[in-house]
Every structure is written in C-alpha cells, then in structure tokens.
N, C-alpha and C positions, 0 to 999 in steps of 0.2 A: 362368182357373181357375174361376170363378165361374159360366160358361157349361158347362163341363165336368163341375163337380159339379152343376149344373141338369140337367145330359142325363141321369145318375144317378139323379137323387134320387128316382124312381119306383120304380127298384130296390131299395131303403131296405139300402144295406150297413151293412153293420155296421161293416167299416172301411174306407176310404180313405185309401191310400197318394200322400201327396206329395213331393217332391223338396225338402228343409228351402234348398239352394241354392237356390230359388226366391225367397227370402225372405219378409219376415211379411206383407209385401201378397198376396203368394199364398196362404199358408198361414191366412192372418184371411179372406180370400174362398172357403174349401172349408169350413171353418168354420162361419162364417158361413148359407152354402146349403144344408150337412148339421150340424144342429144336434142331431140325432139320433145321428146316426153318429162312429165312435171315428176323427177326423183321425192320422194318423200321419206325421210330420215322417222321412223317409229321410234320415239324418246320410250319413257316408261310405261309398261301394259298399265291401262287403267283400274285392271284387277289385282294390282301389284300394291300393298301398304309396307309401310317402312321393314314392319317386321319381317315380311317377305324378303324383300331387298336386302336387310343385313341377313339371313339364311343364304339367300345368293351369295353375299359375298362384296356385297354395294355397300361402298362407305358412302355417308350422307344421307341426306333426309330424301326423301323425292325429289322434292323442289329440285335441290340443289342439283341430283343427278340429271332430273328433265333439263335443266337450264344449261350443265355441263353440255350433254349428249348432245341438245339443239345444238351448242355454236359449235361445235367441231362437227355437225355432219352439215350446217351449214360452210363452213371453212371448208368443206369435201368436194359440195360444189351442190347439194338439197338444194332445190327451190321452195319445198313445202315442208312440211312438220305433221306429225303425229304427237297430240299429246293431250292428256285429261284436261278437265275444265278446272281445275282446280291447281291447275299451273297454267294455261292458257296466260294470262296477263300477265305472269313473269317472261315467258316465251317471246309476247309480242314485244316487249323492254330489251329482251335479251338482242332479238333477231330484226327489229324493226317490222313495217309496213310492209315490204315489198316479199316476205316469204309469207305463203298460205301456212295457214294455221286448220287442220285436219282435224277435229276433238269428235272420238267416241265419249262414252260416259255419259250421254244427256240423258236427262230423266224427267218427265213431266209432272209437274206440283204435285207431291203427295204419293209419289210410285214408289214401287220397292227396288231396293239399291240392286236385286241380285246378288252376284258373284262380284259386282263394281265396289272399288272403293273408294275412287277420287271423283265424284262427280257434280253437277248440279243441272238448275234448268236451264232450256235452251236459250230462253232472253238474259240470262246471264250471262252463259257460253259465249252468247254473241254479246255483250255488252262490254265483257272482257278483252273479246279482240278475235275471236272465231271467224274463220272465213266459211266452213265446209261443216255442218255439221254430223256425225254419225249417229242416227237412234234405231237403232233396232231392236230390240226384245220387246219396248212398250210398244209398238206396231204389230210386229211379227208375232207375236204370244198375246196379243190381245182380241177380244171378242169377236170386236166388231173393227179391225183393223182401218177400215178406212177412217171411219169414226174417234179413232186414237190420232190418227195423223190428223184430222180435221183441229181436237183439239189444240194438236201440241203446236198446229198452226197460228191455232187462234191466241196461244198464251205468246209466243213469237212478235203478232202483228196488236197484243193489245187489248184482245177482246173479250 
C-alpha cells in the first residue's frame, strides 16, 4: 500500500479509497505516504448481503462487520468511511461527526436495487448522517441521464 500511495502522491488526490479489510497496517501505510490526502477506509461492498459474507468467511451480520471495520480503519488514522446506507447511522454513532461518511448504494424512489443489497434513498442516506453521496447506475444507465440527476436532486432538496 505504501508503494501504491507513493505512485500517487504526485497526483495529490484528494481522496484515496482503501479496502478497511486490508487492515490498519495497510490503512496507517496510505496514511502515512498521503498525509495530505482524505484516506477512506471501504467497510463492506454494498453488493455484499449477509449471506455473502458468512461464504467469505465474515462472522457477523453486516452491521456489525461495517461498524467493526469503520472503528479500526478509523483507529488506523481513515479520516472518511465507505459504507452502505443501510449502516450509514450506525457508522456515524460508531465514528462521530468529524469522519466523512462516503455511502454508494443510493437509489431514487421506486428504482431497481440492481446488483445492490444495502441500500435506500438519498434524503435518507443524508438524513442518516451521509456526507458524500455515490449514485451511479440510476444516472449513468438512465435515459435521459441529466433528467435522473435533476430528479434525485429534487427528492434531496424536497420537491
């Protein structure tokens, strides 16, 4: 990891997304090499349901592993979080106010889940404790794509 955020760090991102299963020797070495840049600890993919999980070899529900994963890749030295919306609010309880909370998985009123299994809408996501949010597929695979973000804008601010 160390080598990986070194190939970067010329690029000066702003965030760098790691795999919090990595563990904190990974996540303290991206850290570490980008001292600048907003580490984000990737808790559990949001395509991942329990059943997946015990396959892998993960004891515990989601919840529990998203909320494990966050406070050790925060204790690693993560300023941000990746994590479904559907633990978002345990996250922000776990981690407090001061770590970004990153959540794929948003889906606007009445969309199809896809390949997602932890999800919900985005005035949710953000009602929960969301800083950042990720929508892509209902954008990017939709018709009239600007017209999808217009919406999921409008369900956001209300309208």
């Amino acid at each position: 990891m160390a080598g990986a955020a070194a190939a970067v760090a010329d690029l000066t991102p702003d965030i760098l997304t790691v795999h919090a299963s990595g563990g904190p020797e990974m996540i303290r070495a991206a850290v570490d090499k980008l001292p600048q840049t907003l580490v984000a600890g990737v808790t559990v993919l949001t395509s991942l349901s329990a059943q997946d999980l015990d396959l892998l070899g993960v004891a515990g529900t989601p919840i529990d592993t998203v909320r494990r994963w966050a406070a050790m890749a925060v204790a690693a030295g993560a300023k941000a979080l990746v994590c479904s919306p559907a633990e978002v609010a345990a996250v922000r309880g776990e981690v407090g106010e001061a770590i970004m909370l990153i959540t794929p998985g948003v889906r606007p009123v009445g969309a199809d889940a896809g390949d997602q299994r932890r999800i919900a809408t985005a005035p949710q996501a953000l009602a929960d404790g969301a800083d950042l949010l990720v929508i892509g597929r209902p954008i990017t695979a939709a018709p009239d794509p600007a017209q999808a973000a217009a919406t999921i804008a409008a369900e956001i601010h209300g309208h």
